[in-house]
C-alpha positions as semicolon CSV with decimal commas, in nm:
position;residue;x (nm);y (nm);z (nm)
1;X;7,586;8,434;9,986
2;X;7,721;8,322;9,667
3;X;7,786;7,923;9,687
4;X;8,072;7,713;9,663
5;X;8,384;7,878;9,559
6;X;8,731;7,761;9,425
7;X;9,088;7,907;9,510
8;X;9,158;8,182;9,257
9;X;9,383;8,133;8,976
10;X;9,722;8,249;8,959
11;X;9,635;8,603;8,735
12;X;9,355;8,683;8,950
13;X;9,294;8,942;9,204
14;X;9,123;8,780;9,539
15;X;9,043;9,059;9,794
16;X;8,971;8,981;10,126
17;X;8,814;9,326;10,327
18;X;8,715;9,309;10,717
19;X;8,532;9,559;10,897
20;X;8,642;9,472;11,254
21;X;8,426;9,461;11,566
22;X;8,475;9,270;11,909
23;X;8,104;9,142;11,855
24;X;8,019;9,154;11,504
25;X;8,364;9,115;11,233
26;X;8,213;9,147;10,915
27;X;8,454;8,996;10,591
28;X;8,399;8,994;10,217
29;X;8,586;8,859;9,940
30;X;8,588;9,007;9,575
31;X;8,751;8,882;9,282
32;X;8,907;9,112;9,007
33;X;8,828;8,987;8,691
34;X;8,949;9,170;8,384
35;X;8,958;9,497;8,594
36;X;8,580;9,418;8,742
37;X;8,507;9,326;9,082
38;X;8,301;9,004;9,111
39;X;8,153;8,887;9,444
40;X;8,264;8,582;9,587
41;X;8,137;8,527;9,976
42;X;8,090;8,733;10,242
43;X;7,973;8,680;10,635
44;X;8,000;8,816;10,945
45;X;8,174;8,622;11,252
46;X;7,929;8,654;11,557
47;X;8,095;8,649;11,927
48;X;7,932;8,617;12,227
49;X;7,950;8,974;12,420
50;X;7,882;8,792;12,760
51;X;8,221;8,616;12,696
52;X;8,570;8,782;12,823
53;X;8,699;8,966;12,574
54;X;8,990;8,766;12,576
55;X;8,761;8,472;12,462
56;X;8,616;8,675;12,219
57;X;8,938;8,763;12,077
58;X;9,035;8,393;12,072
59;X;8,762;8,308;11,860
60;X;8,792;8,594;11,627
61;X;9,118;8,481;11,569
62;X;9,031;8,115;11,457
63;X;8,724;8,211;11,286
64;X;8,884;8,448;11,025
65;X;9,199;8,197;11,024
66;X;8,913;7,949;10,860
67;X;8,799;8,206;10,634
68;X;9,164;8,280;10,468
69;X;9,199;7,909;10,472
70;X;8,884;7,818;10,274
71;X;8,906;8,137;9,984
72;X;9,294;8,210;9,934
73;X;9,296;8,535;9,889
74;X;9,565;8,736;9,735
75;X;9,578;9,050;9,922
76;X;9,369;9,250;10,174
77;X;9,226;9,551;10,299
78;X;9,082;9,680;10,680
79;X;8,900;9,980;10,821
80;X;9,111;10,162;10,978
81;X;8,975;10,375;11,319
82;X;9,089;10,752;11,252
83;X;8,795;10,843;11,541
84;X;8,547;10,712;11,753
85;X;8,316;10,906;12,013
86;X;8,359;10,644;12,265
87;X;8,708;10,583;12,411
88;X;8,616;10,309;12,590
89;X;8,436;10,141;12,272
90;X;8,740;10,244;12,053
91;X;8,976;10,020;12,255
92;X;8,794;9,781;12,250
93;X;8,773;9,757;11,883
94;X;9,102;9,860;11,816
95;X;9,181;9,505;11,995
96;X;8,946;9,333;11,738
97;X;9,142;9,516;11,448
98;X;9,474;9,394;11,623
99;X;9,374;9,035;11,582
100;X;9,253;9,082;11,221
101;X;9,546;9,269;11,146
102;X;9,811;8,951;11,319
103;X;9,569;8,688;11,132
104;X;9,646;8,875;10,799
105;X;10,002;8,873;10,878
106;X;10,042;8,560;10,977
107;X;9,933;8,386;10,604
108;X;10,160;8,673;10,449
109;X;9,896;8,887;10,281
110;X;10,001;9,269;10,210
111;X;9,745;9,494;10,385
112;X;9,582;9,822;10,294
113;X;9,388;10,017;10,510
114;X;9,131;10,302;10,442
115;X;8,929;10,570;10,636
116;X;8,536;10,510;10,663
117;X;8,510;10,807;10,432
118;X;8,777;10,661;10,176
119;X;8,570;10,325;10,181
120;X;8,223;10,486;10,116
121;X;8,358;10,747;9,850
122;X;8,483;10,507;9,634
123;X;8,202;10,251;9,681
124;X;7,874;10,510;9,710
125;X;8,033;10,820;9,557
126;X;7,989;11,001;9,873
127;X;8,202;10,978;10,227
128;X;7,861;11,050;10,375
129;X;7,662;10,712;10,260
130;X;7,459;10,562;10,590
131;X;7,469;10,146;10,621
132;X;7,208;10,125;10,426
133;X;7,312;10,341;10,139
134;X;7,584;10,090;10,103
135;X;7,409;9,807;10,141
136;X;7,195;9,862;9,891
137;X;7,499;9,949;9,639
138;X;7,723;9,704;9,741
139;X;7,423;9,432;9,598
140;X;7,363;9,623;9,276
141;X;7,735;9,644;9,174
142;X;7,819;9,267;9,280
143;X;7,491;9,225;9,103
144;X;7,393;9,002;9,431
145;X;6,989;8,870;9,515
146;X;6,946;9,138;9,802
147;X;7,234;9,316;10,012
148;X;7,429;9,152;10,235
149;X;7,397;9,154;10,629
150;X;7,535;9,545;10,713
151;X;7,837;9,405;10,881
152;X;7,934;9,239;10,574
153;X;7,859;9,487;10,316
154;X;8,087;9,728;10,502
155;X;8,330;9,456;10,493
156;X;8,241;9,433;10,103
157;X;8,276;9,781;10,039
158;X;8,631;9,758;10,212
159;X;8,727;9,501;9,929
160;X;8,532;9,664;9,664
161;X;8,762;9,996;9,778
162;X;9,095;9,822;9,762
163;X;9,015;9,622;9,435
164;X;8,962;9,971;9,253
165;X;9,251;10,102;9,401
166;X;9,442;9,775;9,280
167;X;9,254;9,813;8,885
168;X;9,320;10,201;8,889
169;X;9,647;10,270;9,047
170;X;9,678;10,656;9,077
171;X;9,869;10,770;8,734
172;X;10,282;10,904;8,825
173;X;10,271;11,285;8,771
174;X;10,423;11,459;8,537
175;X;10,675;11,760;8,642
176;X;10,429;12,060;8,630
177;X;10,537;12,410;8,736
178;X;10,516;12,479;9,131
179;X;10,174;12,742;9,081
180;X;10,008;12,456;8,827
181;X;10,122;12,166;9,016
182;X;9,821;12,048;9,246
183;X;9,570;12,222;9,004
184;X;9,692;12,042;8,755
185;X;9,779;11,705;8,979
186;X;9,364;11,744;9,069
187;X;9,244;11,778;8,682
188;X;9,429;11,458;8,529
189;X;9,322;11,252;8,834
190;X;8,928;11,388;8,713
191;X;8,970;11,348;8,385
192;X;9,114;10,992;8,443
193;X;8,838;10,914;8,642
194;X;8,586;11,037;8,398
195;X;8,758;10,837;8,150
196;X;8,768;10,519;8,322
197;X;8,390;10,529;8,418
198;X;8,278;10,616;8,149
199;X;8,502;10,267;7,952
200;X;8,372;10,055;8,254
201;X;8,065;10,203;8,370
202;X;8,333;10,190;8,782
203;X;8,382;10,415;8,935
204;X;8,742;10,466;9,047
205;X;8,839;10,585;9,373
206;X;8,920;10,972;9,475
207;X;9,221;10,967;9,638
208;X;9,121;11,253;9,970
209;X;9,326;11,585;9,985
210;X;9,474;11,556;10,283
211;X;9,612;11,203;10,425
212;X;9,460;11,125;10,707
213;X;9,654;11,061;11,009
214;X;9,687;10,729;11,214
215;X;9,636;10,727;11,575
């Protein structure tokens, strides 16, 4: 992890993402610095399964309150759950993304939230990266000594997400004839893209076709 950090300054970005769990919560906090992400701490908060859930949730609560606390950031972002093979397990967690979600609130922040596929997309360049795909490109674009813990480079790549999607906002798009309209909606959004990385050597985000839809 990087070392001691400072509160950001007024014109900066400070991202806060959190991949929630009810045992491991990973977090990560980017700066955006002159439309570039730069790493600034990340961690994961480590409960005690054998403990109530309740409990668990207690601590989660406190332990990310300290987090916000000690970095300041500006805004944040969360995976969202869209699906989960488990029922059981995906209660569970949605409980743990509850509490995130009321911590966030609480200090005011404004709160995105992004599929898994979203996230690794705009990080990797594919929705189908495995943990340790984006491990391993979460450390070379924060430029970091070795990848974080996978917990917190998912919660990394949920920062790294938003802060693109704060540096590139999607363009407002022009009236186009109905037949030309989404073809044409599809081919500025590529050629803005192509633009951008190749000014920045960053990749923005591709926004999917089709929203996804909340539970």
């Amino acid at each position: 992890m990087p070392g001691q950090t400072t509160s950001p300054a007024p014109s900066r970005v400070r991202v806060i993402g959190i991949d929630p769990g009810s045992r491991l919560c990973g977090w990560g906090i980017v700066d955006l610095v002159a439309g570039r992400p730069v790493s600034v701490d990340n961690g994961v908060v480590v409960l005690n399964e054998a403990r109530p859930l309740a409990e668990r949730l207690g601590v989660l609560f406190d332990r990310l309150g300290d987090v916000l606390r000690e970095h300041s950031p500006t805004c944040a972002a969360v995976e969202g759950i869209f699906q989960h093979r488990n029922a059981r397990s995906a209660l569970i967690l949605g409980h743990a993304r509850g509490v995130a979600l009321a911590v966030l609130a609480r200090t005011g922040l404004e709160v995105a939230e992004y599929t898994p596929q979203q996230i690794k997309k705009a990080v990797t360049g594919t929705g189908r990266a495995d943990k340790g795909q984006v491990q391993i490109i979460v450390a070379r674009r924060l430029e970091l000594p070795e990848p974080p813990q996978a917990d917190a480079a998912d919660a990394v790549a949920v920062a790294l997400c938003h802060a693109q999607h704060v540096a590139f906002p999607l363009p407002t798009n022009l009236p186009l004839l109905p037949s030309t309209r989404a073809r044409g909606r599809r081919s500025a959004q590529a050629a803005l893209a192509a633009l951008v990385t190749k000014q920045t050597g960053v990749r923005p985000p591709t926004p999917p076709r089709n929203a996804a839809r909340k539970p």
